[in-house]
N, C-alpha and C positions, 0 to 999 in steps of 0.2 A: 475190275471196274467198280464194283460195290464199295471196295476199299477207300479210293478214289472220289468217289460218289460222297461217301459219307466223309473223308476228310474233307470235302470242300464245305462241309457244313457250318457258317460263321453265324451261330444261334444269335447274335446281335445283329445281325445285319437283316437275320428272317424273320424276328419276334413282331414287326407292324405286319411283315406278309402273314404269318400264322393265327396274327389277332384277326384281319380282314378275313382270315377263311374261318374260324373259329363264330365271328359277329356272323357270317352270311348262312352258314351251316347249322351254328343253333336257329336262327328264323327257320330255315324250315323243317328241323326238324320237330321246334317248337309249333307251327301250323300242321301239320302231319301228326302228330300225338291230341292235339287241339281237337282235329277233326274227329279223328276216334273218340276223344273225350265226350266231345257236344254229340255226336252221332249216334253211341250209345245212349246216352242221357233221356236223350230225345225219343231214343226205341225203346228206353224205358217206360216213358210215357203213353207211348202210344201200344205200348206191346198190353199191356191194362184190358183193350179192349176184348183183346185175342185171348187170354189166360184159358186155359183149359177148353179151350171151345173144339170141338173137332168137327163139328157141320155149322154153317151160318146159312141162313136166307136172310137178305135185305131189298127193303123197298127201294125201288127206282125211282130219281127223281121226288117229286113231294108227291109222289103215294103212301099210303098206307098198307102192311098189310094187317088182315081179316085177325079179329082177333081167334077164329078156328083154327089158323094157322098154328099153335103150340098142341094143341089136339092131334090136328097132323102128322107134325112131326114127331109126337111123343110115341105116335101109334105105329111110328114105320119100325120095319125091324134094326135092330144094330144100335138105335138109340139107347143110352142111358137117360138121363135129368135134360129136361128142357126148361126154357125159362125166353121169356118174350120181354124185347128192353122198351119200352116204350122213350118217346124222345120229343120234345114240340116247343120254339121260342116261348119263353118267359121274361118281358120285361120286367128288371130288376132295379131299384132306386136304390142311389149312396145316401147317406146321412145327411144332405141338402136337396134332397128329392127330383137328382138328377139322375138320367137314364144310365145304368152301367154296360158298356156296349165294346166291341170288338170288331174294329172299321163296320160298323153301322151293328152288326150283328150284335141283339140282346142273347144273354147265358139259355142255354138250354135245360128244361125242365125233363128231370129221368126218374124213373122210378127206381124205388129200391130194391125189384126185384123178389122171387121167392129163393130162386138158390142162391147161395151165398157164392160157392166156386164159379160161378158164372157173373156177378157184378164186375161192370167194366169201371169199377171202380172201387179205392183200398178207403177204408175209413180211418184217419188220420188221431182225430180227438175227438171225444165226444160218444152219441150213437147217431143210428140213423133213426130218420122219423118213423112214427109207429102209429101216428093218425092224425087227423088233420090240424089242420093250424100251424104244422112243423115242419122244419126245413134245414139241410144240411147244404151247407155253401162247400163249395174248392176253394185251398188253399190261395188261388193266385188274390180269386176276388175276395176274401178276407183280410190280405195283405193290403189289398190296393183300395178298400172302401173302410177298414177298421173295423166293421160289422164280424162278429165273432159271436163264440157260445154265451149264451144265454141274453143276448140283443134280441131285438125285434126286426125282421127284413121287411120291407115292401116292397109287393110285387104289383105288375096290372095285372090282370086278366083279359081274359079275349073279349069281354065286354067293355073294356077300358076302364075299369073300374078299380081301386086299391084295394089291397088285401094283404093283412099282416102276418105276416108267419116268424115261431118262436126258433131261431135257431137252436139245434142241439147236436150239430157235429160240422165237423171239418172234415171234408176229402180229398184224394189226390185224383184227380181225372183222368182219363184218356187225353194223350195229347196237350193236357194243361189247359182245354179249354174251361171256360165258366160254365159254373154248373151248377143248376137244384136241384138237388135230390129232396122227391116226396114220396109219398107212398102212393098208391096208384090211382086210388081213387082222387087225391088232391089233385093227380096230374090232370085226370079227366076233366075235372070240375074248374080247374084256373086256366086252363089253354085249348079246351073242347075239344081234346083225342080222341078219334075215335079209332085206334088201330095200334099196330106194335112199328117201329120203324125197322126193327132184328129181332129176328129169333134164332136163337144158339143154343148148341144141344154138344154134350159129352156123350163118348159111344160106350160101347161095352166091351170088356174086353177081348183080343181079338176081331174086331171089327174094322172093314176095310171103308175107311172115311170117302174114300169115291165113288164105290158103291152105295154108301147109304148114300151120299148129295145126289145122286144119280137117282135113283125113289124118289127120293123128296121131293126133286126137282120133277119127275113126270107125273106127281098129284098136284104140286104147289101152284101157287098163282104162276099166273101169264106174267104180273110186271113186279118182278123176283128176280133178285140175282142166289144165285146156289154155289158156296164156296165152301170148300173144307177150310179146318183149321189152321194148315196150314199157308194155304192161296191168300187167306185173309191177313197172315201174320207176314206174308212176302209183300202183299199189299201196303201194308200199315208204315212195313221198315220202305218200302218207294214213298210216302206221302211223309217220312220223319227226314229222307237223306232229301227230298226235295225242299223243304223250309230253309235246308244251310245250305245247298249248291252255292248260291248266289254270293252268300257271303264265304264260304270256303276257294271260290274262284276271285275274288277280291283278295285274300291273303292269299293265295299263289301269284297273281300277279305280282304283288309288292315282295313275294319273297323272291319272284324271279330276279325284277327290279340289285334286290341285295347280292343274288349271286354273280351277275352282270359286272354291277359295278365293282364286286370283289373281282373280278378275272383282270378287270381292268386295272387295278392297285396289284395285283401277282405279274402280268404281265410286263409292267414297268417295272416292274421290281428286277427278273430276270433280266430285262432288257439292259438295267444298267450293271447289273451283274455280271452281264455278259461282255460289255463294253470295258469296267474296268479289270477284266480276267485276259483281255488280248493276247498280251506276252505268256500267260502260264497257258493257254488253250495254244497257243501258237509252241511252244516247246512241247507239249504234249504231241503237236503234231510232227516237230521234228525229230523223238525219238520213238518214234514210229505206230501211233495211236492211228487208228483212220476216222474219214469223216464220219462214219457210223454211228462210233465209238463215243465221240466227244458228243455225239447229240443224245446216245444213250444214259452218260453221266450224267448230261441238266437235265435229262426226263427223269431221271433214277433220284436227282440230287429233290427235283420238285414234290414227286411219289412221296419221299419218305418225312415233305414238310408237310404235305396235304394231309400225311394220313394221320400223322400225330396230333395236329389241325383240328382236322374231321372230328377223331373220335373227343375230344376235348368239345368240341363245336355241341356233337351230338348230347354229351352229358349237360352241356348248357341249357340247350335246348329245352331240358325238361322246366327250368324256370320261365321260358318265353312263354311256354305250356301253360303254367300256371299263371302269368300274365292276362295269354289272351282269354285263359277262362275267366278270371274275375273280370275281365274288360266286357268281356260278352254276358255275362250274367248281368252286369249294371244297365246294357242295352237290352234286358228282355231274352237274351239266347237262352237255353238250358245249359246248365253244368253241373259239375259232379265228381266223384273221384277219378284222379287220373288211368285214362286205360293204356298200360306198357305192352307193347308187342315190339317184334323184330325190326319187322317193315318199317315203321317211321325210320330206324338206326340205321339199319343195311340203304335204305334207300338216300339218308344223307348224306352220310360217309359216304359210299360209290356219288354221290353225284358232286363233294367238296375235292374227292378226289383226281374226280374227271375233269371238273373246271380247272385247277389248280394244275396238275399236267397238261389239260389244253391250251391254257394259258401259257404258259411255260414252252407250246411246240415251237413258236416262231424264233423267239430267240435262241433254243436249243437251234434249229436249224441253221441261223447265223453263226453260231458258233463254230457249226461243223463247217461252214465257207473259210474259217480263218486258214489262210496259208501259214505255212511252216516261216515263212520270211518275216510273217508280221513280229517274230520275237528281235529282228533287229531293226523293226521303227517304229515309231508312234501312228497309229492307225486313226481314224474316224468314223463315227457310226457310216453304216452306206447309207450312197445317195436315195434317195425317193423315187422306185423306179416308175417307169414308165404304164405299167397295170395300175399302177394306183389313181391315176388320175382316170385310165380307162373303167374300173368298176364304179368310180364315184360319178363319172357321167353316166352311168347305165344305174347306178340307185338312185341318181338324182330325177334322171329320165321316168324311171318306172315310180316313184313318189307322186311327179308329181301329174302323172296321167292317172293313177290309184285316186290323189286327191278330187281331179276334176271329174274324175268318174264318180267319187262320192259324192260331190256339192251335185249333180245333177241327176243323181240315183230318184227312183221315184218312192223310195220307204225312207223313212228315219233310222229303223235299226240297220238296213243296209249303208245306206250312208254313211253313218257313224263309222260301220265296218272299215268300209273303203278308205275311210279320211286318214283314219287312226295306221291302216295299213300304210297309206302314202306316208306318212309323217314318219315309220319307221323305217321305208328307203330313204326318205330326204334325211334322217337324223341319219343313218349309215353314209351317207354319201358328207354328209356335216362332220361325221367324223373321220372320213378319211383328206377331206381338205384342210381340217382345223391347224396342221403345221403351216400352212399356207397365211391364215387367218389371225392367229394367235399372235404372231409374232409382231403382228403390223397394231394389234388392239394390245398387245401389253405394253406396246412403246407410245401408244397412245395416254391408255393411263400411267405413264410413268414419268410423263412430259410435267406434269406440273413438280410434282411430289422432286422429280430432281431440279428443277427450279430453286422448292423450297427447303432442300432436305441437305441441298449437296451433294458430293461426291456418294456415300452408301448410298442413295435412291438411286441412282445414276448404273452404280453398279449393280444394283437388285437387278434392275431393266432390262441390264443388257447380260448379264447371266440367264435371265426367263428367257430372253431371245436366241440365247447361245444354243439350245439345242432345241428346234421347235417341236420336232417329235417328243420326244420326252416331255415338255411342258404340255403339251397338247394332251397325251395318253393320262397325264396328271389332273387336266384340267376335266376331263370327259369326268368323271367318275362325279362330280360336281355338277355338272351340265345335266349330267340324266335325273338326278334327283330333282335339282333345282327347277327342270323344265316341267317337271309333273307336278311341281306342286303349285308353280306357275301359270300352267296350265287347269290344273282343277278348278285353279281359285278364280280364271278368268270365267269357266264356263259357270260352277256356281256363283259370282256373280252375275255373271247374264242371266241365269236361269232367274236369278231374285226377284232383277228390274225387269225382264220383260214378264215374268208371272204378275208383279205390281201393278202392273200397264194395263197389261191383258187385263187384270180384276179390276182395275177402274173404271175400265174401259164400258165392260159386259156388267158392273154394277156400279154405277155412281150412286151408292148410297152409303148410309152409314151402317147400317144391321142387316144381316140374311136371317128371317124364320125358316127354318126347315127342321122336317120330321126327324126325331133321334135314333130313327130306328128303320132299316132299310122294309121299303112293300109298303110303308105308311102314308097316310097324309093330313093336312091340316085342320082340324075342328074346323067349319065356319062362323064358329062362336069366336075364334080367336082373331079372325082377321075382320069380323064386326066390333069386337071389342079396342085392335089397334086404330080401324078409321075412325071412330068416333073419338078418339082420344086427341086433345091439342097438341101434349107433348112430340107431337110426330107429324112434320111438314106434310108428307106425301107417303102414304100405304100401297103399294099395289102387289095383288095376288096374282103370280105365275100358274096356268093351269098347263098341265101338259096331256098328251094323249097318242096312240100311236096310228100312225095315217100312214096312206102311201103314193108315192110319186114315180112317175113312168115306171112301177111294176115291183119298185123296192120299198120295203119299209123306212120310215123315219118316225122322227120323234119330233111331235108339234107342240110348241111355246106359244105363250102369249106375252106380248109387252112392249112398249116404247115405238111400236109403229102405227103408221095411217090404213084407214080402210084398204082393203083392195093392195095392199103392199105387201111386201115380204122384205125381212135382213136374211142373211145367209152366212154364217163362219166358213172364212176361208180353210178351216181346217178341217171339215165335214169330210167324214169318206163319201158320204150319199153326193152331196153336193156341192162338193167343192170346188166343181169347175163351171158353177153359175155365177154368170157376172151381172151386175146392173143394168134394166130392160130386158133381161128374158123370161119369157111367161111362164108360168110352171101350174100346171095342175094338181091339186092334192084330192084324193077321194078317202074317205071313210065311209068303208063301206055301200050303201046308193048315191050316198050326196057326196059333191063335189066343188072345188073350190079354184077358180083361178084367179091369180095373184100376180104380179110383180115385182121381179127382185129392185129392191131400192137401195140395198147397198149392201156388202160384205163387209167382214169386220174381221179382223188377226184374230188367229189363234180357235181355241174348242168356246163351245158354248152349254155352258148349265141348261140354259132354257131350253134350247133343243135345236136341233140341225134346221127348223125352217120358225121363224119368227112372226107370227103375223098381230091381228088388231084383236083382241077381246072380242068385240063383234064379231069378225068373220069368226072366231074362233066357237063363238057361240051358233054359228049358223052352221059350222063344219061338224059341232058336239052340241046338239040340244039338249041333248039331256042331261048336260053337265057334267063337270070334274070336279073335286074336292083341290084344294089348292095344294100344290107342291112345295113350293115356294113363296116367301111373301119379302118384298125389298122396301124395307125402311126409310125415310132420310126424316133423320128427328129436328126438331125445332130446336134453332140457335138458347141456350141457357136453359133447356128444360132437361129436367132428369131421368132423360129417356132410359136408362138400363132398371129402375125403379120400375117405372112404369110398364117397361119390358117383362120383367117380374113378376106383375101384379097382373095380367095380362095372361101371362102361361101358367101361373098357378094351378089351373084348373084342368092344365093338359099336360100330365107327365111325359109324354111321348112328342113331346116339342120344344125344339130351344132354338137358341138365336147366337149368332157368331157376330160381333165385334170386329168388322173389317181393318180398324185398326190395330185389332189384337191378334188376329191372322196374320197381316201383315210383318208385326213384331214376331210372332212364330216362327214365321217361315223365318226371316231374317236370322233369329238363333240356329232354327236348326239348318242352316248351311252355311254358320260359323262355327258350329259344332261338325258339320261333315270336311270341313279343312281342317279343323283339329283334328281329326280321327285321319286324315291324309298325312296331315305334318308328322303325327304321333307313328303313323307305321313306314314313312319315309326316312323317319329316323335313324333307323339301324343301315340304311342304304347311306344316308349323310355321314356317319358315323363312322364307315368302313372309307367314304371317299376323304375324309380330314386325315383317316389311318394311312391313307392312300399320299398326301401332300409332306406327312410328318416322314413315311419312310424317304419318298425321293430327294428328301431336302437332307435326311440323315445320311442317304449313300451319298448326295452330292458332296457334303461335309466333307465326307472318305476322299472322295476324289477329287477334291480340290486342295486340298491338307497342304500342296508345294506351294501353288495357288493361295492360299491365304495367309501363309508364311512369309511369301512375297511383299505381299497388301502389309502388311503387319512390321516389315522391315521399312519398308514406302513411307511410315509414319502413321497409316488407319488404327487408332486405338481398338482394344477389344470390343467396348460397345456399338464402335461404329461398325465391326467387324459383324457383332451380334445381329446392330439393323439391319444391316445390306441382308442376310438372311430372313429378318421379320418383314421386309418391306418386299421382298421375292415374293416370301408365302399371300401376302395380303394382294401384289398383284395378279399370283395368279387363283386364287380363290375370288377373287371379285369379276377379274374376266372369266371366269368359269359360271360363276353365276350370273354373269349380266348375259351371256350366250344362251342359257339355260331359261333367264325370265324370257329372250326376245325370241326364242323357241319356243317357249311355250303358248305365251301369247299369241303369236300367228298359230296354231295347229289349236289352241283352245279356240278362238275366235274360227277357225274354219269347220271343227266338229260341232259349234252350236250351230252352226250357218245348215249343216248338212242335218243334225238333230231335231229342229226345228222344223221342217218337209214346210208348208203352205206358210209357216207364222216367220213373219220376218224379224228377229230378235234384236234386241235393241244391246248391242254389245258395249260391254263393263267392262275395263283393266282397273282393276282394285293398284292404283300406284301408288296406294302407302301400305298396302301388305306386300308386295315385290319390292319396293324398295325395302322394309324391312327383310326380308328375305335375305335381300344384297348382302344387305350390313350385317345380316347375323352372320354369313358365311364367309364375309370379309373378317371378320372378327375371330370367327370358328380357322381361319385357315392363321390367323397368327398365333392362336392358343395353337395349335399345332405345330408353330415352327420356332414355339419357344426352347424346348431340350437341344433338337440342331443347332437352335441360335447359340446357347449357352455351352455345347460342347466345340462349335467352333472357334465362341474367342477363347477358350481353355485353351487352344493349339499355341507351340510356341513357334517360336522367330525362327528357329533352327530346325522347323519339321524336314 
């Protein structure tokens, strides 16, 4: 049988199948080496904090602890060197005296420390500081602000005051956060510490690290955490592998994506393998093979393409490796040298070769039905039996009760769930009708084209139609790609326009002031300084404060309503199932406040889950709030972003956002997150065009008496050539026109479910889908160009 097996091996006819396993298998085993890569990197980073520490105590929450605390612990037994880290926000200014921040969060100011083996931190260039006025930055924010050795930084302090410090080192951090390193006393003196945030301590030798935490911990403070060295270093690698989860389950999906659609191009491959082998599987059976046997050969024959595949895949792989790390380093990921183990190889290879023989069961199975008699007729693929129509009514069924379970789920991240689940029984059920479908939409698009083309389009047509399964199993591999990116691109753009809506909505203005720095709030100098200014139609300062209604907390706004009223965002957890006229009470603390809802509005609200008048707002908070918030709308021809300037100079811990430059943001960056979709659906497109060029090259084969025919008939070569380029282009165009109207319905119903309270104002980008069409229209004739050209090569007398 091996013999057998292997003589059936016709390396040309398997080189697009072994390239499709090759492209799906280095993905992943290029994300599987990726992970490792970034994962270590990353524990690199954060492993910094852990280095030699074999006891830690850390403060809880924003406590502090005692600065007796290193006294303590230096005194328990088992201790070696102790050393206490102190740690407290410091706003830091770039070279335009803007806050340098970290989704709100200003760099953290550390001390340098007295032992050295215990610094959660390596010094790069430079020293560390050695007394006041001096400051050593990390590498990221030297990178990204220019401020380097022997510059000047400016800090605030906790009085909100500047203060200039001489840089004279560069270090690499824990975790890659932003970081000032001073010496101890500057840390006191710039951000008013009064405590250590950790104290870390090495033992002595011999020393059982549980038992001394175990001491420590029964003198140490009450709000303490007590961890050995090693709980802390288990810890640190949970808070390094938690940063990429999100983005390592994004590159599994897309790699799955790639193996899918390669099973699907193996799959058809065997199946017409299998179709034109009838008479030699048929004689196998009549000198006495059993049906076993003959399905043992395609699994045996499939094994030994997958494995040579595979391992070729996996060495590839290591370049997707090095792909996705320079991709992910450009966004911010960490990376770093490649880390080689077993696991990514064993795990791709068994998984190309498991697809690649599963692939391969059904038509082996067919093979083995071939009667001994088929070697004296010409046979047909089987009919479409009868379960096939029965499972696609049972996926189509359970889709689309999945789907309406989601649009009516009461969370967003369930819903999503549910939708996404529906859409992939209705897409199972899509694909086992699609022979049904296909046939009647490629003779649709072919109606003109033979109109205009003649005779080759004519015949293109009714060749796609001649076997619908095979054009179908062709066209899928196309469909799945196409519908995801058809899909993304509908939800991000819905997400675009209805965030647009939403923000015009919730600020019809032109500037938002708000604090750069999260816990902050607004100088009242600065929103006296904006009213008085002409350049600016209308000023008004949002105060916010935290109140509460029938027994729950909320978050109270002021702005744009009448006395005695209230707005409410329909997307409020607290209150989102308040409608227009009902009365609602707010109390802070003795005093109390009833209002009426005067209107709800789509989507979250800045200002805060309950809206009311500045007045009541002053009656609910007399003692007042510092402003949160201040909304702009500048005067038509004046130079508001000048005077916006001149304005916050005086308050580095306040800036202002450009609602039309938000706007333009956001817009990029979710033409940049379809680029990052198009860019890793690539390799799935890639394998499904591999997927079009092989069944057109085995159709070649099996039409060879067939086009000999044509060719005697008087069809010259090129005409010969079309009728295969105009195939490939109708069914690559019906494959993706099935794939855009897929996706659009199932993008459109997971924003519908994504959305919970906010009703989305839904976007089909139809000149990115139509581009789509036409790339793939295009990409399936680059495809069927070598077929094309090796079948008018055939002669008259094939």
């Amino acid at each position: 049988m091996l013999r057998i097996a292997l003589s059936s091996l016709r390396p040309r006819r398997l080189v697009p199948t072994a390239i499709a396993i090759v492209l799906s298998v280095a993905f992943v085993a290029g994300v599987l080496v990726y992970r490792d890569t970034a994962s270590a990197a990353l524990y690199d980073e954060y492993a910094r904090g852990a280095r030699n520490v074999g006891v830690a105590v850390t403060a809880r929450g924003d406590t502090r602890l005692p600065l007796s605390t290193v006294d303590a612990v230096r005194n328990t037994p088992g201790v070696a060197d102790v050393d206490g880290r102190m740690a407290a926000p410091l706003p830091l200014l770039d070279r335009h005296g803007k806050p340098v921040t970290t989704f709100g969060e200003p760099p953290a100011a550390v001390d340098t420390g007295s032992v050295p083996a215990l610094r959660g931190f390596d010094l790069r260039s430079g020293r560390l500081p050695e007394g006041g006025g001096e400051a050593a930055l990390d590498s990221g924010t030297v990178e990204s602000t220019g401020i380097t050795v022997g510059d000047t930084a400016v800090v605030v302090d906790a009085g909100g005051a500047r203060q200039e410090l001489r840089v004279v080192g560069v270090v690499a951090s824990a975790g890659g956060a932003p970081t000032v390193v001073l010496t101890q006393a500057e840390v006191v003196r710039l951000t008013g510490a009064n405590g250590y945030r950790e104290v870390v301590a090495t033992l002595r030798p011999g020393a059982d690290a549980g038992e001394v935490r175990d001491r420590i911990a029964a003198a140490g403070p009450a709000q303490a955490r007590f961890r050995t060295g090693d709980a802390l270093r288990r810890d640190l690698a949970r808070a390094a592998s938690g940063q990429l989860n999100g983005v390592f389950v994004g590159l599994v999906l897309f790699a799955a994506v790639a193996v899918l659609v390669a099973g699907f191009v193996i799959f058809n491959t065997f199946n017409i393998l299998m179709a034109q082998r009838i008479r030699e599987t048929a004689l196998l059976r009549c000198v006495g093979t059993r049906r076993g046997q003959v399905i043992r050969l395609v699994l045996l024959e499939s094994a030994a393409v997958g494995l040579a595949a595979s391992l070729a895949g996996a060495v590839a792989g290591l370049g997707v490796a090095a792909g996705l790390t320079r991709g992910g380093t450009l966004l911010g990921l960490p990376g770093g040298r490649p880390v080689l183990s077993a696991a990514p190889v064993l795990v791709a290879v068994g998984l190309g070769l498991l697809v690649t023989v599963g692939s391969a069961a059904i038509p082996a199975v067919r093979a083995g039905r071939v009667p001994p008699v088929a070697a004296l007729r010409i046979t047909g693929e089987e009919p479409r039996r009868r379960w096939t129509f029965v499972l696609a009514g049972l996926a189509l069924a359970g889709g689309a009760a999945l789907t309406v379970a989601g649009l009516r789920a009461g969370g967003a991240e369930e819903g999503m769930v549910l939708v996404m689940a529906g859409g992939t029984g209705t897409f199972l059920a899509l694909l086992l009708l699609s022979p049904l479908l296909v046939g009647r939409l490629v003779a649709a698009l072919g109606w003109l084209p033979g109109r205009v083309f003649g005779v080759p389009a004519r015949l293109a047509a009714a060749n796609a139609r001649r076997n619908p399964e095979r054009t179908a199993a062709t066209t899928a591999t196309l469909v799945i790609g196409v519908a995801l990116m058809a899909g993304g691109s509908t939800i991000a753009a819905t997400v675009d326009r209805t965030a647009t809506a939403q923000l015009d909505r919730a600020f019809p203005v032109d500037y938002l002031v708000v604090p750069a720095v999260n816990g902050t709030t607004i100088p009242p100098s600065v929103t006296a300084s904006l009213s008085g200014d002409p350049a600016f139609a209308s000023v008004e300062a949002v105060r916010q404060a935290e109140a509460v209604v029938d027994g729950r907390s909320i978050l109270v706004g002021t702005g744009g309503v009448a006395d005695g009223t209230a707005r409410v965002p329909a997307a409020s957890d607290v209150l989102g199932r308040a409608r227009p006229g009902d009365r609602l009470t707010v109390r802070a603390g003795e005093r109390a406040l009833a209002v009426t809802v005067a209107a709800t509005v789509q989507g979250p609200s800045l200002t805060g889950d309950l809206v009311v008048s500045a007045g009541d707002f002053a009656s609910l908070f007399p003692g007042g709030t510092a402003a949160s918030m201040i909304l702009v709308r500048a005067t038509p021809g004046a130079p508001a972003r000048e005077r916006l300037d001149a304005a916050l100079a005086g308050a580095p811990l306040v800036r202002y956002d450009d609602l039309a430059d938000v706007r333009d943001d956001r817009k990029a960056a979710v033409d940049q997150l379809v680029g990052i979709i198009a860019v890793l659906l690539a390799c799935a497109l890639l394998i499904a065009l591999v997927g079009i060029a092989n069944t057109l090259s085995l159709s070649v084969l099996e039409r060879s008496r067939e086009s000999a025919l044509l060719r005697a008939l008087g069809l010259t070569r090129r005409q010969l050539a079309a009728t295969l380029l105009v195939e490939a282009l109708l069914m690559a165009t019906a494959g993706a026109l099935v794939g855009v109207a897929f996706g659009v319905l199932y993008g459109w119903l997971t924003t519908l479910a994504g959305f919970g309270a906010v009703d989305p104002l839904v976007t089909v980008p139809v000149g990115r889908l139509g581009l789509f069409v036409l790339l793939a229209a295009l990409a399936g004739v680059a495809a069927a160009v070598l077929p094309a050209r090796r079948a008018a090569l055939s002669a008259v007398l094939s």
